[in-house]
TIROLO-143733 format. One line per field, with one value per residue (C-alpha): residue number from 0; x, y, z; residue in one letter; chain. Coordinates in Angstrom, 1 decimal, always signed. Last residue first. Layout:
% residues N
n <- c(NUM,...)
xx <- c(X,...)
yy <- c(Y,...)
zz <- c(Z,...)
res <- c(A,...)
chain <- c(A,...)
END
This chain:
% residues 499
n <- c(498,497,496,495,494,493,492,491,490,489,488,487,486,485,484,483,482,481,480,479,478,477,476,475,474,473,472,471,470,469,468,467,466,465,464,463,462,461,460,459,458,457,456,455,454,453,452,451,450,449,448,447,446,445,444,443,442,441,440,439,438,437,436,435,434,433,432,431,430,429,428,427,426,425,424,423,422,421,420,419,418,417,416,415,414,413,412,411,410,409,408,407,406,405,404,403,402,401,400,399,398,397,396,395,394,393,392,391,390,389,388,387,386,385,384,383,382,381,380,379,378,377,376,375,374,373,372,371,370,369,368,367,366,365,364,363,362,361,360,359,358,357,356,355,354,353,352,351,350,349,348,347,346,345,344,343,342,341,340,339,338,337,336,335,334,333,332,331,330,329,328,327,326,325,324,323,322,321,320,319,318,317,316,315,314,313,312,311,310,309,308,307,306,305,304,303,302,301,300,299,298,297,296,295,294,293,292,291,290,289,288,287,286,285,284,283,282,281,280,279,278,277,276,275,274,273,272,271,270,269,268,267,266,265,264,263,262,261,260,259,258,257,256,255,254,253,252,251,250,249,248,247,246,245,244,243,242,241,240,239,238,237,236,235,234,233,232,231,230,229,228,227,226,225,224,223,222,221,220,219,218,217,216,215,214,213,212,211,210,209,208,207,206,205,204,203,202,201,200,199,198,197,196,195,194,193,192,191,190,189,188,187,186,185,184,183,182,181,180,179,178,177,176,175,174,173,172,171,170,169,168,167,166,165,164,163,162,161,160,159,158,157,156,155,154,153,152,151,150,149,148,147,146,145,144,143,142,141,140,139,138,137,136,135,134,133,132,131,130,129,128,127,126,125,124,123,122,121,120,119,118,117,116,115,114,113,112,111,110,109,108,107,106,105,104,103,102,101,100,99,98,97,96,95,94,93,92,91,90,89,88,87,86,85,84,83,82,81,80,79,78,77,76,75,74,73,72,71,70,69,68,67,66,65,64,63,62,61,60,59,58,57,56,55,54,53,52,51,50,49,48,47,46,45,44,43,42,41,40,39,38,37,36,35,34,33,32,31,30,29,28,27,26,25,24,23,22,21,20,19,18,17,16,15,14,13,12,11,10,9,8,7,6,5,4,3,2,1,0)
xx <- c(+21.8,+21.8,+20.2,+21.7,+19.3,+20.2,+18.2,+15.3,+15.6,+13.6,+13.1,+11.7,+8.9,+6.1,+6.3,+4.3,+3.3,+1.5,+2.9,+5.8,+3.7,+1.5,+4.4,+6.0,+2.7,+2.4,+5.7,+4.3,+6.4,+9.7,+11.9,+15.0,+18.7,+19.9,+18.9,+21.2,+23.0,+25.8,+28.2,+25.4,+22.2,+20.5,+23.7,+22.4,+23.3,+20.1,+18.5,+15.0,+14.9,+14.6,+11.5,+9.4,+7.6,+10.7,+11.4,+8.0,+9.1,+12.7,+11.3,+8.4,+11.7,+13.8,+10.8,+9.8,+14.0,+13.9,+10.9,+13.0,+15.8,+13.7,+15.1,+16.8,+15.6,+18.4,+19.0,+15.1,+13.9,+10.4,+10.2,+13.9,+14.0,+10.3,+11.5,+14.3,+11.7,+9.7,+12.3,+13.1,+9.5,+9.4,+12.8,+11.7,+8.3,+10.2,+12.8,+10.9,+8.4,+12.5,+13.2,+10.8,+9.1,+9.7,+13.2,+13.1,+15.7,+14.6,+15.4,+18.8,+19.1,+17.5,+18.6,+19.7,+19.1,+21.3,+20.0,+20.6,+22.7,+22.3,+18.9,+19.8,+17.0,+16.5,+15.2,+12.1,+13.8,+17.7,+19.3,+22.7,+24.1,+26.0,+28.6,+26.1,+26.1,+30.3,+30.2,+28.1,+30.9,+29.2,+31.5,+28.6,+26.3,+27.3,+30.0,+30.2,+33.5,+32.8,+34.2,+31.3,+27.6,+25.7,+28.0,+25.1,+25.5,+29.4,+28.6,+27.8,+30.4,+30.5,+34.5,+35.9,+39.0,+40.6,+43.2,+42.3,+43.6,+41.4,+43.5,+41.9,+42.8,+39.3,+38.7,+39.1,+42.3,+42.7,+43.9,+47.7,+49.0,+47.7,+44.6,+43.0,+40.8,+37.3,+34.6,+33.9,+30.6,+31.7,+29.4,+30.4,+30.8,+32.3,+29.7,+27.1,+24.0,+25.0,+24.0,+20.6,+20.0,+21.3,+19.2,+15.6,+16.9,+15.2,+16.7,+14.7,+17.1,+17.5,+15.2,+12.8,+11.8,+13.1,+16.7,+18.0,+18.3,+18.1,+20.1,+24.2,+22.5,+20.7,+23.9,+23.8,+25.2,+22.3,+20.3,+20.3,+19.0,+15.7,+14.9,+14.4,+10.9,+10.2,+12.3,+10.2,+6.9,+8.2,+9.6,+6.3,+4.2,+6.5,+5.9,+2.0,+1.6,+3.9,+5.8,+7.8,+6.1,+7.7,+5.5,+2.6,+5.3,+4.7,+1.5,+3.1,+4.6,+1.3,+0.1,+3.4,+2.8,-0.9,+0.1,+2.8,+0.5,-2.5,+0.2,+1.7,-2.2,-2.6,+0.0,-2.4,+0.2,+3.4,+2.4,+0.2,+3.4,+4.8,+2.5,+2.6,+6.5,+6.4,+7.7,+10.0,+9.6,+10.9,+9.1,+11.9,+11.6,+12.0,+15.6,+16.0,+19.5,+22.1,+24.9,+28.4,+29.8,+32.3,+31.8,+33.9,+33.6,+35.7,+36.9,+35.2,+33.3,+29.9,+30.3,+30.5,+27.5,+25.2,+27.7,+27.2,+23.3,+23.3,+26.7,+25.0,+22.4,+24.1,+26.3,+29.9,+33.2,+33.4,+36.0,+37.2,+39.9,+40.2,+39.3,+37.5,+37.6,+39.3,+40.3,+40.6,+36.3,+37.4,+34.0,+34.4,+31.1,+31.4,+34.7,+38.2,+41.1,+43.3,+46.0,+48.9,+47.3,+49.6,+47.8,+44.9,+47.3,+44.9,+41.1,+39.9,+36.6,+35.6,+32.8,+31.9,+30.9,+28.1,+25.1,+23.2,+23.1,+25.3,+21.9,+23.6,+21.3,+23.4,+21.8,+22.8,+26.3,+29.7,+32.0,+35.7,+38.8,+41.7,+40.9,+38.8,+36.2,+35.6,+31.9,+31.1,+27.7,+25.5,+23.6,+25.8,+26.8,+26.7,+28.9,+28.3,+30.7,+31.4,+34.0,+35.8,+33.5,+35.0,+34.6,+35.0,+31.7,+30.4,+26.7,+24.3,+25.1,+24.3,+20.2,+18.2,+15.7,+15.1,+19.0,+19.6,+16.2,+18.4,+21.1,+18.8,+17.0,+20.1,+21.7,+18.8,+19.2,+22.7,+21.9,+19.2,+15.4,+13.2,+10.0,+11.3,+12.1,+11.2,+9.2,+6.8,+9.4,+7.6,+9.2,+6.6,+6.0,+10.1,+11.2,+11.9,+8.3,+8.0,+11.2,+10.3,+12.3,+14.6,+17.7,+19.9,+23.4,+24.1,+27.7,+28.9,+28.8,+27.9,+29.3,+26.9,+24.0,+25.3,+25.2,+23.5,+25.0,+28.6,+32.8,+32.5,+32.7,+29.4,+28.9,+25.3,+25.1,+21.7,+21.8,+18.7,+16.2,+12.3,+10.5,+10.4,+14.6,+15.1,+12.5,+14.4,+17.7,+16.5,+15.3,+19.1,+20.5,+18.6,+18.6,+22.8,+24.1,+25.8,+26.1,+23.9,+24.5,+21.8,+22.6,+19.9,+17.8,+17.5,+21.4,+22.1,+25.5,+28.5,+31.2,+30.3,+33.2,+35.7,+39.0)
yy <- c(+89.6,+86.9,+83.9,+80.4,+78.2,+74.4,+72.1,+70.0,+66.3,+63.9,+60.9,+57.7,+55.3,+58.2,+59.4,+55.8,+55.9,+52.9,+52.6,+50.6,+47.9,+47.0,+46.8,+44.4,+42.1,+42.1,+40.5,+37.4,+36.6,+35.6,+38.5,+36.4,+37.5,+37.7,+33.9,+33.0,+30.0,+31.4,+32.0,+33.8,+32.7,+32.8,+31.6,+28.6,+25.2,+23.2,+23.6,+23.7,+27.4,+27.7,+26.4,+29.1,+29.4,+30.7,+33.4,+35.4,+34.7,+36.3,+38.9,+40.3,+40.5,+42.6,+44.5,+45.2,+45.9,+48.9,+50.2,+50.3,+52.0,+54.7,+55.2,+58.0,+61.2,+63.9,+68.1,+68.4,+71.2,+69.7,+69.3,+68.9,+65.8,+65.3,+64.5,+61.9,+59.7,+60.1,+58.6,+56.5,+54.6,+54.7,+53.8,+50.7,+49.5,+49.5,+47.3,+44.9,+44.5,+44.3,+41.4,+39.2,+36.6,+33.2,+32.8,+36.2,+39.2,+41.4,+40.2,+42.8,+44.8,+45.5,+48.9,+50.7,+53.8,+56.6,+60.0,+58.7,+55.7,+55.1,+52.9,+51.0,+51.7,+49.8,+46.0,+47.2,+48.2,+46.7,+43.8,+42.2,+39.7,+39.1,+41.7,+43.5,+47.0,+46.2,+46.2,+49.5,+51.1,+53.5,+57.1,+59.3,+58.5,+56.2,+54.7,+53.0,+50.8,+49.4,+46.2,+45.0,+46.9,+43.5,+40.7,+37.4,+37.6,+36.8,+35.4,+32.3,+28.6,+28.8,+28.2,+27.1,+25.5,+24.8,+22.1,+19.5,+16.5,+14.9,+13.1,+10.8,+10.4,+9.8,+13.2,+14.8,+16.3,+18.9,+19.3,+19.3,+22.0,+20.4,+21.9,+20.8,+18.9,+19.0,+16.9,+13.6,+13.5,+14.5,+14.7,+13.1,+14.5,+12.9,+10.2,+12.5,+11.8,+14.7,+16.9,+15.3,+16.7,+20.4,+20.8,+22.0,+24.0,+25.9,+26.3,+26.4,+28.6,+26.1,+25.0,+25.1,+21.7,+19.6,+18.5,+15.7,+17.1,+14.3,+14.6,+13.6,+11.4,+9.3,+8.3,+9.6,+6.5,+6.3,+3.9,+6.1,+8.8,+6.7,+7.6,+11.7,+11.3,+10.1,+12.4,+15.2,+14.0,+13.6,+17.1,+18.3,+16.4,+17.7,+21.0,+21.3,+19.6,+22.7,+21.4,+24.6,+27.7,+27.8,+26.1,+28.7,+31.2,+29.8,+31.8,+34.7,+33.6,+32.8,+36.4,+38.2,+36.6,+37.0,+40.7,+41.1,+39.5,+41.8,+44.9,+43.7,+43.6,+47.1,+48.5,+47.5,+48.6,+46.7,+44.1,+43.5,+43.5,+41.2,+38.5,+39.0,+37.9,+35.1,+35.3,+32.8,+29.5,+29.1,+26.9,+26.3,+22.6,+22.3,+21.7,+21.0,+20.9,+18.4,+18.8,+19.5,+19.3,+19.3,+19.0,+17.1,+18.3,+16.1,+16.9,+20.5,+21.8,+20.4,+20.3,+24.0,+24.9,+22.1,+24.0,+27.4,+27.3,+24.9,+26.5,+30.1,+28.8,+26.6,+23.6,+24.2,+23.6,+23.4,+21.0,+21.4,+18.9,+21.0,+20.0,+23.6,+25.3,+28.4,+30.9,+34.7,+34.8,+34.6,+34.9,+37.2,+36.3,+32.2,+32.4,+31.9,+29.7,+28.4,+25.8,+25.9,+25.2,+27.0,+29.3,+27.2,+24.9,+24.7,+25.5,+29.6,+29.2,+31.6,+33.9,+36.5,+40.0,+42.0,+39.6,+41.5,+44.9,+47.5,+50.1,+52.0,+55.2,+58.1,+61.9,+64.9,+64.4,+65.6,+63.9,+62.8,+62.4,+59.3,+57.9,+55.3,+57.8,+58.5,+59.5,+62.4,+62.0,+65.1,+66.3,+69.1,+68.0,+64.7,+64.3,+61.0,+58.8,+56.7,+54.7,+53.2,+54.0,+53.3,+55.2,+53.7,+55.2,+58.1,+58.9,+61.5,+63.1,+59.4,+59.4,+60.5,+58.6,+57.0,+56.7,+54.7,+52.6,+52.0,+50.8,+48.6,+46.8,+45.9,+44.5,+42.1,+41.5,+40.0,+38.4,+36.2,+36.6,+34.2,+34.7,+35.4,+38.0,+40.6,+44.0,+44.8,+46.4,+47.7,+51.0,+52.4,+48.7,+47.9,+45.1,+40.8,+40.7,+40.8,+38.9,+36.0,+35.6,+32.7,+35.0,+34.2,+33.2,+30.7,+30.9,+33.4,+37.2,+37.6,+41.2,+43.3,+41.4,+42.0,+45.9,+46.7,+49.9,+50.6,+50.5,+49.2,+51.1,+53.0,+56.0,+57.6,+61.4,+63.2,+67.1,+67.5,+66.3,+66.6,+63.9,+62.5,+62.5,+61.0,+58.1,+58.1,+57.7,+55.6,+53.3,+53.2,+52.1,+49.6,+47.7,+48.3,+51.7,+51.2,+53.8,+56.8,+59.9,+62.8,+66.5,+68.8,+70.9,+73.6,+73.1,+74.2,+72.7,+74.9,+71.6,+68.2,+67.1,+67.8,+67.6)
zz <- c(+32.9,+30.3,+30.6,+29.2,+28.5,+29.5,+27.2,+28.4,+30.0,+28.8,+30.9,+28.8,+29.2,+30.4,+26.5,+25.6,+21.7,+20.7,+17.1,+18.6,+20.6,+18.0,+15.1,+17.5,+18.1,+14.3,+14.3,+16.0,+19.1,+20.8,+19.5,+19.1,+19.1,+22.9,+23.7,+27.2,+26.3,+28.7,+25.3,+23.8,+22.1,+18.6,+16.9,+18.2,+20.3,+21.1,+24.4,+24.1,+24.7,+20.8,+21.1,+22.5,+26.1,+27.7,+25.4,+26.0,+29.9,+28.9,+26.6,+29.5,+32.1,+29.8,+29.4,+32.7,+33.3,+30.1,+31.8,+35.6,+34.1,+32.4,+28.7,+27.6,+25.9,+25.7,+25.5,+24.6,+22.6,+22.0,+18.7,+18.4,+20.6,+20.0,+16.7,+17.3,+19.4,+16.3,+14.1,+16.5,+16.3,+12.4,+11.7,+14.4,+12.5,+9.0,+10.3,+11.8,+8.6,+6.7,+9.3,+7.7,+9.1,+10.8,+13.1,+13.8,+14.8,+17.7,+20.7,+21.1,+17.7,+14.3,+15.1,+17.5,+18.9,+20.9,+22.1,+26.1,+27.0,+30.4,+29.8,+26.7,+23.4,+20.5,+21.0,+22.4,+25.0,+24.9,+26.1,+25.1,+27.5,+30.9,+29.5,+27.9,+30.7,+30.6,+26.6,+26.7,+29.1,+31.1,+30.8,+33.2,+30.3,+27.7,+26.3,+23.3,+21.6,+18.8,+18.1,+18.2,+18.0,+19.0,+20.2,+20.0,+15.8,+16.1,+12.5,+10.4,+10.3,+6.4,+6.7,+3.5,+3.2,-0.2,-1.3,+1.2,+2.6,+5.3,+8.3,+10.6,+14.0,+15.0,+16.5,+13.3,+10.9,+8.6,+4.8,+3.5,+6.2,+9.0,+11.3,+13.9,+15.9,+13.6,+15.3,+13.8,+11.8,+8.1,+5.5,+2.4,-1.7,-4.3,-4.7,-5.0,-2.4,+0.0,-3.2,-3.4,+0.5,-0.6,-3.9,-2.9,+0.1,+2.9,+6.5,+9.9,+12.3,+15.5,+18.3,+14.7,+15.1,+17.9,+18.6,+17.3,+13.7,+11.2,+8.3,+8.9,+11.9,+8.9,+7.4,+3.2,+1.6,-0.9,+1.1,+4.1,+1.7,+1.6,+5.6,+5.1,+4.0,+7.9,+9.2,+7.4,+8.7,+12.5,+12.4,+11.1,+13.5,+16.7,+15.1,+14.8,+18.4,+19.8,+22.4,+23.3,+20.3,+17.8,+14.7,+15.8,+14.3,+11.1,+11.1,+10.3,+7.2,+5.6,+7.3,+5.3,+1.8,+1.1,+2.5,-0.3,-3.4,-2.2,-2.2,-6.1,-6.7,-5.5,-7.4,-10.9,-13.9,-12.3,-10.9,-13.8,-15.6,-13.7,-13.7,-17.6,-17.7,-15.2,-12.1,-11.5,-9.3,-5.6,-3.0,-0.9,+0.4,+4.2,+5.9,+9.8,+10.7,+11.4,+13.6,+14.3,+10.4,+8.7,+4.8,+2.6,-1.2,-3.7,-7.3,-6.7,-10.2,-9.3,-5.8,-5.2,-6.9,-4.2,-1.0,-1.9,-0.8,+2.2,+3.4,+3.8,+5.9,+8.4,+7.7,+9.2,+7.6,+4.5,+2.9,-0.5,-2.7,-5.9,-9.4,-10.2,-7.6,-9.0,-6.1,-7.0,-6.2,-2.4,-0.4,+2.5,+3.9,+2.9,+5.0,+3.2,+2.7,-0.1,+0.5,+2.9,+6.1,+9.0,+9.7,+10.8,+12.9,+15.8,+15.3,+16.4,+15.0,+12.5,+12.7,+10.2,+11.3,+9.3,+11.1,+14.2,+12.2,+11.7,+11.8,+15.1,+15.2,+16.7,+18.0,+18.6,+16.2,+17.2,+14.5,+14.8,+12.9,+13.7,+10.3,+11.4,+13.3,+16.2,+17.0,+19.5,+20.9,+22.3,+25.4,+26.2,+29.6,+29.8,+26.5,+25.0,+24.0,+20.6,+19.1,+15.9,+13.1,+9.9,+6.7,+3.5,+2.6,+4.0,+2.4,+2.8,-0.9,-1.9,-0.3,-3.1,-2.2,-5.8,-5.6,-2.6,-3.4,-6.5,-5.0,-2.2,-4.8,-6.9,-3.6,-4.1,-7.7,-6.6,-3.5,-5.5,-5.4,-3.5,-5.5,-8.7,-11.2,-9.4,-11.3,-8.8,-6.5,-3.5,-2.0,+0.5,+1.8,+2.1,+0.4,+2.0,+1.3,-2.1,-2.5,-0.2,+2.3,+2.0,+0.3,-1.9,-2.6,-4.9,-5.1,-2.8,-2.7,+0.9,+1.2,-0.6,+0.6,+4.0,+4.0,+0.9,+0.3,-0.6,-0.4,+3.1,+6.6,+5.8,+8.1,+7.2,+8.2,+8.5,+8.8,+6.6,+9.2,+7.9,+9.5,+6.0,+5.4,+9.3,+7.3,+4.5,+6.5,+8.6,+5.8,+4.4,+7.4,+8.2,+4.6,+4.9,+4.9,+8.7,+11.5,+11.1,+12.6,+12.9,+13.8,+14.9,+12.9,+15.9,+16.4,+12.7,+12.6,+11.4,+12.2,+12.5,+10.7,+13.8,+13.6)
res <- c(X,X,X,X,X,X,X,X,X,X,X,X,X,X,X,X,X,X,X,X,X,X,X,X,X,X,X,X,X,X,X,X,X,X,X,X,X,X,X,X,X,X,X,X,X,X,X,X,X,X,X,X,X,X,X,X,X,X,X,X,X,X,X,X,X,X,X,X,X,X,X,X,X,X,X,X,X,X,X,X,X,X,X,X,X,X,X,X,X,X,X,X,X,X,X,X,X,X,X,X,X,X,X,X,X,X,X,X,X,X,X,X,X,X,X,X,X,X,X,X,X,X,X,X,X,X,X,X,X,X,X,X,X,X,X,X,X,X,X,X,X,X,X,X,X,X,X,X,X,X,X,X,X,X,X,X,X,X,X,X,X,X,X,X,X,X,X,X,X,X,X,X,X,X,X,X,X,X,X,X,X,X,X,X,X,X,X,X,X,X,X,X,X,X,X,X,X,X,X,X,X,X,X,X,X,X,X,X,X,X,X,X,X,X,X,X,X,X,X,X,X,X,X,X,X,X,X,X,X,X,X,X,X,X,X,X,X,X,X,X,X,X,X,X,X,X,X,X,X,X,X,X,X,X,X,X,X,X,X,X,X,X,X,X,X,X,X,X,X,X,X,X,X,X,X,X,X,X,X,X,X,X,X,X,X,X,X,X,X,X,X,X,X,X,X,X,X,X,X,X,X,X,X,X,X,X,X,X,X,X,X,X,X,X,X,X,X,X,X,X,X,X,X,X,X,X,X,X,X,X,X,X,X,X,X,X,X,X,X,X,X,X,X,X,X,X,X,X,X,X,X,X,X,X,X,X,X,X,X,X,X,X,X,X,X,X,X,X,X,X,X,X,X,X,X,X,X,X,X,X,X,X,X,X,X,X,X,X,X,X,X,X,X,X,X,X,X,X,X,X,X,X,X,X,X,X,X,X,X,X,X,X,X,X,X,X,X,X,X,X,X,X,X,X,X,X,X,X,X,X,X,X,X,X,X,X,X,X,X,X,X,X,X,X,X,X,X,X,X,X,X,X,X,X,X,X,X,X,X,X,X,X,X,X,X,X,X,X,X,X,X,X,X,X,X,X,X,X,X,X,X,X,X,X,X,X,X,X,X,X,X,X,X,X,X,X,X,X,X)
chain <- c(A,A,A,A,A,A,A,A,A,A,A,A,A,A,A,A,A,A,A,A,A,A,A,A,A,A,A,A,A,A,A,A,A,A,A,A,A,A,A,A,A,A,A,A,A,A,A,A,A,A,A,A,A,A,A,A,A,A,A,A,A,A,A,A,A,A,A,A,A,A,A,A,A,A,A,A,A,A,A,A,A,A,A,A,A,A,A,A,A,A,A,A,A,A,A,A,A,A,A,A,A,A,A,A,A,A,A,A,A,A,A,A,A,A,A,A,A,A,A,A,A,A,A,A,A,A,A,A,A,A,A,A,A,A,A,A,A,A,A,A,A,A,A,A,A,A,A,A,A,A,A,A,A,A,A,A,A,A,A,A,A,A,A,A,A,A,A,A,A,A,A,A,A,A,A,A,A,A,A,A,A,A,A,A,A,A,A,A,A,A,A,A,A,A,A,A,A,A,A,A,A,A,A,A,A,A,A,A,A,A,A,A,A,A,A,A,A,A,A,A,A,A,A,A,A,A,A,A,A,A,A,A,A,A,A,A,A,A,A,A,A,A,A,A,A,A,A,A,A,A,A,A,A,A,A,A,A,A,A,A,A,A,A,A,A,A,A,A,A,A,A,A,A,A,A,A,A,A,A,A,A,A,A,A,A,A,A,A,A,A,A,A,A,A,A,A,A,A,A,A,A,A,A,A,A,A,A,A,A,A,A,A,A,A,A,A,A,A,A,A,A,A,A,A,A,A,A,A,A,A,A,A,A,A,A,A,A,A,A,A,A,A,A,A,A,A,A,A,A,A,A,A,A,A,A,A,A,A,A,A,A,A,A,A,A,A,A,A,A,A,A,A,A,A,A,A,A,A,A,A,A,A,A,A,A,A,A,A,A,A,A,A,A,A,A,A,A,A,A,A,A,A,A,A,A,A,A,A,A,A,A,A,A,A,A,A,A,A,A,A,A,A,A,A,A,A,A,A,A,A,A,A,A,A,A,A,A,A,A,A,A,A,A,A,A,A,A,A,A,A,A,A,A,A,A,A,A,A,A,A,A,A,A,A,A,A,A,A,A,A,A,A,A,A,A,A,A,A,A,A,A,A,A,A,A,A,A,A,A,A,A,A,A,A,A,A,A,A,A)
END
């Protein structure tokens, strides 16, 4: 069956895979260019993308509310500056509505594949249900973290308590009194983990390292802050770009050997020292790896929770699993009552479990197979009329991915135009473009810290770094506003004439 059926061909046909932040400002933007055939395919229940599905205790986010929105939506009404997953989501429902976006919406619905037709220029999506859609055009908006990742430990199914990753968060289980270890100590685990421990009876957590942790500057907005906000726009704007160029700058911190970084890292081991007289053991807290080699993390609350007596950090690595609890290199057995696994996502395998194929019946996983690369972080040559977003090199360790965001819509939205514009069958990007880039992102790369050789989700299984755009964001924006036709071969429609 085909959904796609009576389309206007001189509108074209949009698909959209994934409502989250992406997803939703595609949409708009597909919405501004003019496109009324636009289809978003939303595999969960709703919008939001991952702050719909990271419901956990003390979820938030580290951007700063003002600047974790889009600049032709600003909220001036947050009720602090790192806002929590809850009024976030709330931002991206009713950015939904104020679009108008619902009618364009397919939740529940799960895209399995995609192919493109040579010959006519199109993609044909299957769907979860078996049916399929013909579209012109696909943007992939899933993202680079919508699948959790949980390491495949001996006996896990056999553990007879509770168990669940910080992204599927179990709100049936009741803590309170139980014996919980959490495995891993990333992002997500420095937020749940302080809540957790004040109903749990014990909280052990496993970890494989330490990570760098700054203060979070977080405070409410007051009441009459808000409301000028809200009656003088501008000042809302000021607040934002006072924001964005203070974040900016903390890309200096990761650049290899930066002077400004080694000094930081020193500072904050240094104020680190008195938990080792409150049982907390200094290689639980101090990273041994430089500043920033890993995603920088902000707590107020995590380091004093290590200092509870019913709380430890594990150092031994995790063997396997029993049925009471699990057990670590040493031969020592934890018993547990609840496992909880904040170990992150399968960030480094972009557009999984999809399966895409391209031109001539290219295999997208095949093209990654030595790791994901795209231009600009949207575009894979063999793989005409398809975008992604918030994809390869793109994600960063010091800004906010929403700036990204907004300067991608943009640029495929107007890739997407001269398709119709122009009457164009595809647009795909030269082979020998896409390989300058690839070559520009791995000497950008090789300059930063995070090649310092630290473990990341910012790199694949052959430590190659498939995540990180590797310099200011305002660099990005530059580079997408400067229109370059040359980059891609567009190929016209066939016209059939009559005789």
């Amino acid at each position: 069956m085909d959904t796609g059926a009576g389309v206007a061909m001189s509108g074209r046909r949009i698909a959209i895979v994934g409502a989250g932040a992406a997803g939703l400002c595609m949409a708009i933007r597909l919405r501004d260019a003019g496109f009324s055939d636009v289809v978003v395919y939303e595999r969960s229940d709703g919008v939001g993308g991952t702050w719909r599905a990271n419901t956990y205790p003390g979820a938030a986010c580290d951007i700063p509310s003002h600047l974790y929105s889009f600049s032709f939506a600003l909220r001036p009404d947050w009720s602090r500056r790192f806002a929590g997953q809850a009024e976030i989501l709330e931002y991206f429902e009713d950015l939904c509505d104020a679009y108008g976006l619902r009618p364009l919406l397919r939740t529940g619905t799960e895209v399995h594949s995609a192919r493109f037709d040579d010959a006519e220029g199109t993609w044909t999506l299957t769907l979860g249900d078996g049916r399929t859609d013909t579209v012109d055009a696909v943007v992939f908006a899933v993202g680079q973290l919508n699948r959790p990742f949980v390491p495949d430990l001996a006996g896990l199914s056999d553990f007879e308590g509770d168990v669940f990753h910080s992204a599927r968060w179990d709100h049936r289980v009741d803590l309170a009194g139980k014996r919980v270890g959490v495995v891993g100590n990333g992002a997500s685990a420095i937020q749940f983990v302080p809540p957790v421990a004040e109903v749990a009876s014990s909280l052990t957590v496993f970890q494989r390292s330490a990570n760098w942790i700054l203060p979070k500057p977080d405070r409410p907005y007051g009441r009459l802050r808000r409301r000028a906000f809200a009656a003088v726009p501008i000042l809302a704007r000021l607040h934002r770009s006072a924001i964005y160029w203070r974040f900016e700058a903390n890309h200096l911190l990761l650049r290899r050997s930066s002077t400004l970084s080694e000094r930081l890292g020193r500072l904050l081991s240094r104020r680190l020292r008195p938990l080792s007289d409150r049982g907390v053991a200094r290689e639980a807290v101090v990273p041994d790896y430089p500043l920033g080699c890993k995603r920088v993390l902000l707590s107020n609350d995590y380091y004093q929770c290590l200092t509870r007596p019913d709380v430890r950090v594990e150092l031994q690595h995790l063997t396997r699993v029993l049925p009471g609890g699990v057990e670590t290199a040493d031969g020592v057995l934890h018993p547990l009552d609840v496992l909880i696994f904040g170990t992150g996502f399968a960030a480094t395998e972009f557009l999984a479990p999809m399966s895409v194929f391209g031109r001539g019946g290219r295999d997208l996983n095949e093209v990654w197979a030595g790791g994901a690369s795209a231009h600009l972080g949207m575009t894979v040559h063999g793989f005409p009329n398809m975008f992604i977003l918030y994809g390869p090199n793109t994600n960063l360790g010091h800004n906010s991915i929403l700036f990204m965001i907004e300067a991608q819509t943009r640029y495929v939205a107007g890739a997407i135009a001269r398709l119709r514009d122009d009457d164009l069958a595809s647009l795909e990007v030269r082979a020998d473009v896409a390989d300058r880039f690839a070559a520009e992102i791995r000497r950008g790369l090789d300059r930063t810290v995070w090649g310092a050789g630290c473990e990341s989700w910012y790199k694949n299984d052959q430590g190659v770094i498939t995540n990180n755009w590797p310099s200011f964001t305002v660099s990005y924006w530059a580079r997408l506003r400067s229109r370059r036709p040359w980059e891609f071969v567009a190929r016209p429609r066939r016209v059939e004439v009559r005789t």
